[in-house]
C-alpha positions in Angstrom: 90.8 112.3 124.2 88.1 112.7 121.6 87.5 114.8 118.6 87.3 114.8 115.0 91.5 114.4 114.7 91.3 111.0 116.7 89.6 109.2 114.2 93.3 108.1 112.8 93.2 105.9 116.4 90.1 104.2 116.2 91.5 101.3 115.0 94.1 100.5 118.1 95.1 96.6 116.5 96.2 98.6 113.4 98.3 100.8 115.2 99.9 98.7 117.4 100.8 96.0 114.3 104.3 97.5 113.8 105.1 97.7 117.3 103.6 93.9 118.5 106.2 92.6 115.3 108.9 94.3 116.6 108.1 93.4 120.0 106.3 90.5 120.8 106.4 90.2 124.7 103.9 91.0 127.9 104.5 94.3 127.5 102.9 95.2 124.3 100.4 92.5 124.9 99.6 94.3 128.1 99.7 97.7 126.3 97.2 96.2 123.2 94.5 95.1 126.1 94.3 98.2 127.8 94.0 100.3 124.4 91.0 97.9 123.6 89.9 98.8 126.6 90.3 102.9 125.6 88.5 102.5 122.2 85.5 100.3 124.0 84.9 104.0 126.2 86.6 102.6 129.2 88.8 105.3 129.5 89.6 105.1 133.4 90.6 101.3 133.3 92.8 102.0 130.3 94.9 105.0 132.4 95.2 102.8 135.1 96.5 99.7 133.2 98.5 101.6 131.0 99.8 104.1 134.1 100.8 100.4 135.4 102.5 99.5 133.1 104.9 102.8 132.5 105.2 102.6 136.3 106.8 99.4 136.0 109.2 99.8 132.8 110.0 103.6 134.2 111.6 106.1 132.3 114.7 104.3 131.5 112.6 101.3 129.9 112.3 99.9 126.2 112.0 103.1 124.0 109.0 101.5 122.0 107.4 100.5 124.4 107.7 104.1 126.3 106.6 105.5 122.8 103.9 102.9 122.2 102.9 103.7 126.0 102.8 107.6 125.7 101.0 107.6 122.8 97.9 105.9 124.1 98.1 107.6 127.6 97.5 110.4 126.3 94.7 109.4 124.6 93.1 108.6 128.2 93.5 112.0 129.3 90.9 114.7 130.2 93.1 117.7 131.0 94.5 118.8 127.2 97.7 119.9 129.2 97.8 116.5 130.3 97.4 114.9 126.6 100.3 117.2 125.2 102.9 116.3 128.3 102.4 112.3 127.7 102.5 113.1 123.7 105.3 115.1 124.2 107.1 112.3 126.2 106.1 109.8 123.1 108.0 111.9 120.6 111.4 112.1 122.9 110.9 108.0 123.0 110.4 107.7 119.5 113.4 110.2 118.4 115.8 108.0 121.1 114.8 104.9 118.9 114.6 106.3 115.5 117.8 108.5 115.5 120.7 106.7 113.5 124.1 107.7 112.5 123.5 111.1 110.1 120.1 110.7 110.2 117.1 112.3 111.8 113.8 111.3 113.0 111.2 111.7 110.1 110.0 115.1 109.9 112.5 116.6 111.7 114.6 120.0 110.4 117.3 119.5 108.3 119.6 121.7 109.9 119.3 118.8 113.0 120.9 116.0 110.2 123.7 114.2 111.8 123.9 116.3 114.9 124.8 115.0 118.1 122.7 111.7 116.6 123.8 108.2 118.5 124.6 105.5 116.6 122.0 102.9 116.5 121.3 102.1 112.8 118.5 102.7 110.8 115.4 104.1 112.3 113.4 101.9 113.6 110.3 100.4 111.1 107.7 100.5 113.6 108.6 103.6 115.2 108.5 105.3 111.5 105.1 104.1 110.9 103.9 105.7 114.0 105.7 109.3 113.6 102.8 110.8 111.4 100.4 109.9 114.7 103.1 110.8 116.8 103.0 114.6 115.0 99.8 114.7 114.4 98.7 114.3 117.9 100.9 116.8 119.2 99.5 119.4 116.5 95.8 118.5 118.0 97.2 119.1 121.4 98.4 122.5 120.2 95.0 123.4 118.4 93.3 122.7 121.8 95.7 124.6 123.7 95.2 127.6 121.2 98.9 127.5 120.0 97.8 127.2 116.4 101.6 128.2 115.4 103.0 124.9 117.2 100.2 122.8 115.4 101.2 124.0 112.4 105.0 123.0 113.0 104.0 119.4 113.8 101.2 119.0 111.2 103.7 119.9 109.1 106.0 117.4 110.1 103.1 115.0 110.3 102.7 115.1 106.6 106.5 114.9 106.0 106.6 111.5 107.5 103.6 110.3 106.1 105.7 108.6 103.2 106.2 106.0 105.8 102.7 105.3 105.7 101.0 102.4 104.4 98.1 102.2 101.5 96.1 100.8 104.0 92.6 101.5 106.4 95.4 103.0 109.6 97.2 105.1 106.9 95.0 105.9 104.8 93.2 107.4 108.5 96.1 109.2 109.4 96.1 111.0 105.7 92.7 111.9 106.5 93.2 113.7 109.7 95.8 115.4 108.6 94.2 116.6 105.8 91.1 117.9 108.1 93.3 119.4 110.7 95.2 120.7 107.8 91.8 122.8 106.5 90.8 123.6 110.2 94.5 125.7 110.5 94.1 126.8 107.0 90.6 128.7 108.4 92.8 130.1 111.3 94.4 133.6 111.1 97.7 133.9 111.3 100.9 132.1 109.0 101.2 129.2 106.9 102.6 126.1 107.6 106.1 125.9 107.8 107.1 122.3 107.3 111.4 122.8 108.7 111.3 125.5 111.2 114.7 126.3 113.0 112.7 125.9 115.7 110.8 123.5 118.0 107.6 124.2 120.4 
């Protein structure tokens, strides 16, 4: 996946500092390699190592490393269809981690607050560092799909969760993007952003 909106994952050892922290086993090792290998333009290696790897751990495996996974799987994709399933399947990963007792993942709509949310404690760190990626990903997806009404719902919530951010080179590239996607929509006819719509894409 390339475009002006991916410049906020040029930088794969910043992105994956949170996660490699909170997890530092094969896995994420394994996961870190082959997104080296994405960024250095070897795209197909990188979807097969990192197709490998989410073969193995499945869908019932470690949520951050499912999220970690998605996330960068789509980035290996051709097909934006493609891109937006594995992004999709990132965010569900990331809300299963992040969820805790009357809370919400970051960005989410407040009406959601406290329902039906299973009680595993405070979001994780490392999964709320990632959301604003997570979003903003999905809202490029969107734009390239020419749904600019979804991108705007998930831009939207990409700048919500942005306060988890850090004042540093991968933050500070995530602002970025979301500010040019943000002026690219802005350009587009149709409604505003919304930033707590009743209701998901």
């Amino acid at each position: 996946m390339t475009g002006p909106y991916q410049a906020w994952r040029s930088q794969p050892e910043a992105a994956l500092t949170e996660q490699q922290e909170a997890s530092e086993d094969a896995v994420m090792t394994r996961i870190g390699q082959a997104v080296i290998l994405l960024h250095a333009g070897d795209r197909e290696e990188a979807r097969n190592r990192l197709g490998q790897i989410w073969a193995e751990i499945g869908e019932e495996g470690d949520s951050l490393h499912r999220c970690t996974l998605a996330h960068y799987l789509a980035d290996a994709q051709d097909d934006p269809a493609d891109e937006l399933a594995w992004d999709l399947r990132a965010l569900t990963a990331a809300e299963g981690l992040a969820a805790g007792p009357g809370g919400r993942p970051p960005g989410a709509p407040p009406e959601r607050a406290g329902e039906g949310a299973p009680a595993h404690g405070r979001p994780h760190r490392a999964v709320r560092v990632f959301y604003p990626s997570l979003h903003l990903s999905l809202a490029a997806d969107y734009v390239k799909l020419r749904r600019p009404e979804a991108a705007r719902v998930h831009l939207a919530r990409a700048r919500a969760a942005t306060e988890a951010l850090s004042d540093d080179g991968y933050g500070n590239g995530v602002r970025a993007a979301i500010a040019r996607l943000e002026r690219r929509l802005a350009a587009e006819p149709g409604q505003g952003p919304r930033p707590f719509p009743e209701q998901s894409p």
